[in-house]
C-alpha positions, 0 to 999 in steps of 0.5 A: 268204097268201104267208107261210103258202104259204111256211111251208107249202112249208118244212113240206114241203121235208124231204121233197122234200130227204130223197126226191132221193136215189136210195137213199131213194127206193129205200127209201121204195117197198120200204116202201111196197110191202112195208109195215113191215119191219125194218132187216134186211128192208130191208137184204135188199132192197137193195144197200147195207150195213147201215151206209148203210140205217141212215144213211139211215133216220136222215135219212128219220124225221128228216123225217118221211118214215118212223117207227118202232116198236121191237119188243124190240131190233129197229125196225120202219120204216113209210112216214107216208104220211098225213102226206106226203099231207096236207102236199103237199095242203095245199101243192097247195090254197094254191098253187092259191087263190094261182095263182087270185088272182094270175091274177084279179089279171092279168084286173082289170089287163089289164081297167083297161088298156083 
């Protein structure tokens, strides 16, 4: 069980790496919040140049925080929320039986100790 908590915790640790900057989260909720957008809507909505939103959305799809579709010359992000949801639910659901057997673990222990 530890392993496959584990894999699962890897599976997700690009995005908890990918959303600790202020930036990407920045991002993250203008697409949440606006939907699909452009790289230039994006652009429009924040403070930081062209260059730097298209460094970060590279690393952002390279996670699977975001994905894209192309549109004649233009890429349109979106936000995979379905795929975030399921992998930390999926992470939530294994470290809670692991957080119940360790804790029935405890309770048998103290339980022989007396």
């Amino acid at each position: 069980m530890q392993e496959y908590c584990l894999s699962v915790f890897n599976q997700c640790a690009p995005v908890f790496d990918m959303l600790r900057d202020c930036h990407r989260q920045e991002i993250v909720t203008q697409l949440t919040k606006q939907g699909e957008l452009s790289v230039s809507e994006i652009v429009e909505g924040s403070s930081l140049s062209a260059p730097t939103i298209s460094h970060h959305l590279k690393l952002l799809t390279q996670a699977g925080v975001l994905s894209y579709r192309k549109e004649g010359r233009n890429r349109y992000y979106r936000v995979n929320l379905e795929r975030m949801i399921g992998d930390l639910k999926k992470l939530t659901e294994i470290l809670e039986k692991e957080f119940a057997t360790q804790e029935k673990r405890t309770d048998e222990k103290e339980n022989s100790n007396r």
